[in-house]
ZATORLO-612504 format. One record per residue (C-alpha): x, y, z; residue in one letter. Coordinates in nm, 3 decimals, decimal comma. Layout:
BEGIN
xx:yy:zz:zaro
X:Y:Z:a
...
END
This chain:
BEGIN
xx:yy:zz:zaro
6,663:-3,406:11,584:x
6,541:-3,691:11,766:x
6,689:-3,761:12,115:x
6,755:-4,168:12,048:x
6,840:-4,227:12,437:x
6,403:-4,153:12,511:x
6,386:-4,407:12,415:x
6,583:-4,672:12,562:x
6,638:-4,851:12,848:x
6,911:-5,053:12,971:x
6,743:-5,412:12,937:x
6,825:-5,786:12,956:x
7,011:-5,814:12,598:x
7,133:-6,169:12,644:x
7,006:-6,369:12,327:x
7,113:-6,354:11,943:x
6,894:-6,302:11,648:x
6,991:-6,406:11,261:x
6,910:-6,126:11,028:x
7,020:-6,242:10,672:x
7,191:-6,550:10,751:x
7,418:-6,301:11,019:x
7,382:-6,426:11,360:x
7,355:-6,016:11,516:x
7,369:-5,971:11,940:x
7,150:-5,683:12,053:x
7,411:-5,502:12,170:x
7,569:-5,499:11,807:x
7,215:-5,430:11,722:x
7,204:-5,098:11,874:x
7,511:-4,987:11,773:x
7,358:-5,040:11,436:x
7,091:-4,829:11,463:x
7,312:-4,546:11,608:x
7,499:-4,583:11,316:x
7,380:-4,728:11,003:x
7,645:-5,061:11,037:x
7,744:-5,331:11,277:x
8,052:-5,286:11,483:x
8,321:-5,480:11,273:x
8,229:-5,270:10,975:x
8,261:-4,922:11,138:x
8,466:-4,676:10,951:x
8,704:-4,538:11,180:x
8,960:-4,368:10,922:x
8,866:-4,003:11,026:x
8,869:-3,857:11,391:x
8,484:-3,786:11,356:x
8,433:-4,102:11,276:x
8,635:-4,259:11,553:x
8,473:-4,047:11,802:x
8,124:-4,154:11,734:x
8,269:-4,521:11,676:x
8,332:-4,456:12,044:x
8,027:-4,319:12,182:x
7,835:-4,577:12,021:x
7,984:-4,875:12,144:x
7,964:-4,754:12,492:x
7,604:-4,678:12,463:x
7,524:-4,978:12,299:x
7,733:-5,186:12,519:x
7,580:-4,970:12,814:x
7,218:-5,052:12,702:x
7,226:-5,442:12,740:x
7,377:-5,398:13,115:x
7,046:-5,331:13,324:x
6,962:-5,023:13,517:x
6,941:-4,629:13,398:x
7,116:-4,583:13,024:x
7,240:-4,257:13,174:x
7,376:-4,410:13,519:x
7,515:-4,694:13,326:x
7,724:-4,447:13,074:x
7,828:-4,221:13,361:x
7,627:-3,927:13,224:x
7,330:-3,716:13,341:x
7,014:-3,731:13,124:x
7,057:-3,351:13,023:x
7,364:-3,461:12,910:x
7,280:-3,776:12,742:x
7,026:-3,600:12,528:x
7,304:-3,331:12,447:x
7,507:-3,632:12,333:x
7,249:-3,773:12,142:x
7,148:-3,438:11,966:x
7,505:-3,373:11,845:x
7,632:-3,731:11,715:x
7,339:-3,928:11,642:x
7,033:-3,966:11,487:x
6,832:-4,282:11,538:x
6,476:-4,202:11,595:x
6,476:-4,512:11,887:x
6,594:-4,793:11,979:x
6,368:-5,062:12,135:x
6,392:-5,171:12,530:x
6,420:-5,479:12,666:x
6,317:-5,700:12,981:x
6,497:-5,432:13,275:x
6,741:-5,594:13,525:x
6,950:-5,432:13,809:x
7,219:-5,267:13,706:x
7,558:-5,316:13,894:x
7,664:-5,111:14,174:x
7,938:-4,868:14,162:x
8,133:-4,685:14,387:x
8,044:-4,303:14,281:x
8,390:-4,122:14,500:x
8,597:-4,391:14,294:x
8,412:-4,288:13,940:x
8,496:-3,904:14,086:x
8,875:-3,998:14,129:x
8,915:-4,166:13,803:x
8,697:-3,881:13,567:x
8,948:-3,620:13,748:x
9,231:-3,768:13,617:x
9,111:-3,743:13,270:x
8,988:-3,427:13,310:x
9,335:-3,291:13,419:x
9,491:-3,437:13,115:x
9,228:-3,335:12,898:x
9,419:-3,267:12,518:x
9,133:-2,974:12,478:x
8,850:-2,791:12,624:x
8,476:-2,843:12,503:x
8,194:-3,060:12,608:x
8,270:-3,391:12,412:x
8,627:-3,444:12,647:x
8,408:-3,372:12,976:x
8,117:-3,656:12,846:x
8,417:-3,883:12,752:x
8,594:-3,850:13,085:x
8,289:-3,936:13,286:x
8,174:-4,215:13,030:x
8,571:-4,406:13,064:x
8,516:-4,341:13,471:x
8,185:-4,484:13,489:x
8,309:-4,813:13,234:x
8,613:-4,862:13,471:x
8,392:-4,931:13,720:x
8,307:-5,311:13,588:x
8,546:-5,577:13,545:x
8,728:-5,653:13,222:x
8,952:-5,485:13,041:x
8,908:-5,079:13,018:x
8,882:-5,200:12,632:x
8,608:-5,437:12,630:x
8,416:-5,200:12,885:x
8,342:-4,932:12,662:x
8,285:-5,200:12,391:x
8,538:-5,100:12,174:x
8,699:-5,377:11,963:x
9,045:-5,395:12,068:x
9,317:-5,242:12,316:x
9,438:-5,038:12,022:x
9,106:-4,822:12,047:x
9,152:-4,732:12,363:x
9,511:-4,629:12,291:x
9,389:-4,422:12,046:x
9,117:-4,271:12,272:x
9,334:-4,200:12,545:x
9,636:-4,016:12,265:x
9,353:-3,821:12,076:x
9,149:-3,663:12,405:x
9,394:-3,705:12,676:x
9,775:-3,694:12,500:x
9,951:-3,608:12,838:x
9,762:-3,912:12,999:x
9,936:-4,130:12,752:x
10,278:-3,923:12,740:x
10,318:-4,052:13,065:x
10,253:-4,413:13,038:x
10,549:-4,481:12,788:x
10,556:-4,824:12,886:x
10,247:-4,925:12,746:x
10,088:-5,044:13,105:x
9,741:-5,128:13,024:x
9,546:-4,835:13,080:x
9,305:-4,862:13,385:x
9,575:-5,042:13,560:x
9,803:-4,695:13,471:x
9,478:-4,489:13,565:x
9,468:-4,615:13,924:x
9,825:-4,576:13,954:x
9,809:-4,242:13,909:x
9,539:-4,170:14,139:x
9,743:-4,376:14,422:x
10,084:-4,131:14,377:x
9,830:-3,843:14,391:x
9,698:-4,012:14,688:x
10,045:-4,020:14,824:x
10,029:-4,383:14,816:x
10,263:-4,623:14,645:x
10,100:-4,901:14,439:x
10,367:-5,077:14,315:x
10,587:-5,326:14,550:x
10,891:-5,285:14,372:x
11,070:-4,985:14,231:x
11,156:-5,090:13,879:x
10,863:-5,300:13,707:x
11,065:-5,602:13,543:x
11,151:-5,710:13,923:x
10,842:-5,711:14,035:x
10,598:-6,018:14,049:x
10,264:-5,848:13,901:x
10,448:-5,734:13,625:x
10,182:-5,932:13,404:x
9,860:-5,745:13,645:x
10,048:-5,432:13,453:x
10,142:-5,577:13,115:x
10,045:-5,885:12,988:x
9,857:-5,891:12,690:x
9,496:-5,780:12,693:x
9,342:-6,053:12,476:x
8,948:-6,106:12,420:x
8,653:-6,001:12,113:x
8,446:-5,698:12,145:x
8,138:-5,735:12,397:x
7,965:-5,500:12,112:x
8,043:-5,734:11,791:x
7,777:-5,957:11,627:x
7,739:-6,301:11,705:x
7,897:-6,424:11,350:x
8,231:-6,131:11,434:x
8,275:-6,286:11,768:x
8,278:-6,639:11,713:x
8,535:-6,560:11,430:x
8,791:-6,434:11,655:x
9,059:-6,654:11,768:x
9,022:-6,729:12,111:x
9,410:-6,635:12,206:x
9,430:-6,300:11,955:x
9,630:-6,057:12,158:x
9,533:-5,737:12,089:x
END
């Protein structure tokens, strides 16, 4: 089997191409040639085929973000080609113009993949990849969601129950999730993050739970555009 990920390279995917009258982003490109469809027609109905809904909307997402494929999905290359060899089978995907990638902070990635991994539902190598690919995603700035290119906060809900089930045991209050994540690393930290003890008096009780509204960085063009702009999700 063909390791797709030789062939790519993060790259400059900022423009749109129409492809049958269907305006397609290169991000939403990839993720069709991983796949065989564009994101808003996945098939997610099975667990199989929400897990490699999942790993290819982070890589595809990954690949239009500049830098190292690998770096930029948290993963080593060894283990990027293991991905590749067990969930996909594209025989490449073309490269674009490189740019830099953004910088991370690697002891913060460390902090949040140990928390997954100690709340791991299950043992086996596709948890471990996961856990590094959320930590590395949490890394940039919008929602956890949108990060890993998924298409809506309910994803990631169902990520986090299928591969991590205590993890979301414990937030019963539906906090969104990487603002739950850091909390937990603070109260392992022995720090408290919160300024109040009970969360309805406190004034960033919308930093916790307000609704995480905005269209999948991964859809096409035509998908995104159709998507109200005040959906909550």
């Amino acid at each position: 089997m063909v390791h797709a990920f030789q062939n790519i390279d993060s790259g400059g995917y900022a423009s749109a191409a129409t492809e049958s009258g269907r305006s397609v982003t290169d991000a939403a490109r990839v993720y069709r040639d991983l796949t065989g469809v564009l994101p808003e027609a996945a098939n997610i109905d099975g667990d199989a085929n929400f897990d490699r809904h999942v790993l290819a909307s982070i890589i595809a997402l990954a690949s239009s973000e500049g830098g190292s494929l690998a770096a930029q999905v948290g993963l080593t290359d060894t283990e990027l080609g293991d991905l590749f060899s067990h969930w996909f089978s594209a025989g490449g995907i073309e490269s674009c113009v490189d740019h830099a990638a953004s910088v991370v902070d690697a002891d913060e990635i460390e902090m949040v993949r140990e928390i997954l991994l100690e709340n791991r539902s299950g043992e086996g190598e596709f948890g471990r990849w996961l856990a590094a690919m959320i930590a590395r995603r949490a890394m940039e700035p919008n929602h956890l969601w949108e990060d890993l290119g998924l298409r809506d906060r309910s994803e990631l809900t169902r990520l986090i129950a299928r591969h991590y089930a205590p993890l979301a045991r414990r937030n019963d209050k539906n906090m969104r999730w990487k603002r739950f994540i850091y909390r937990m690393m603070c109260e392992n930290d022995g720090f408290v993050m919160c300024s109040t003890p009970v969360c309805s008096n406190c004034a960033d009780y919308a930093l916790c739970y307000g609704a995480e509204t905005g269209t999948s960085r991964v859809a096409s063009a035509a998908q995104s555009s159709a998507t109200p702009a005040g959906q909550t999700v």
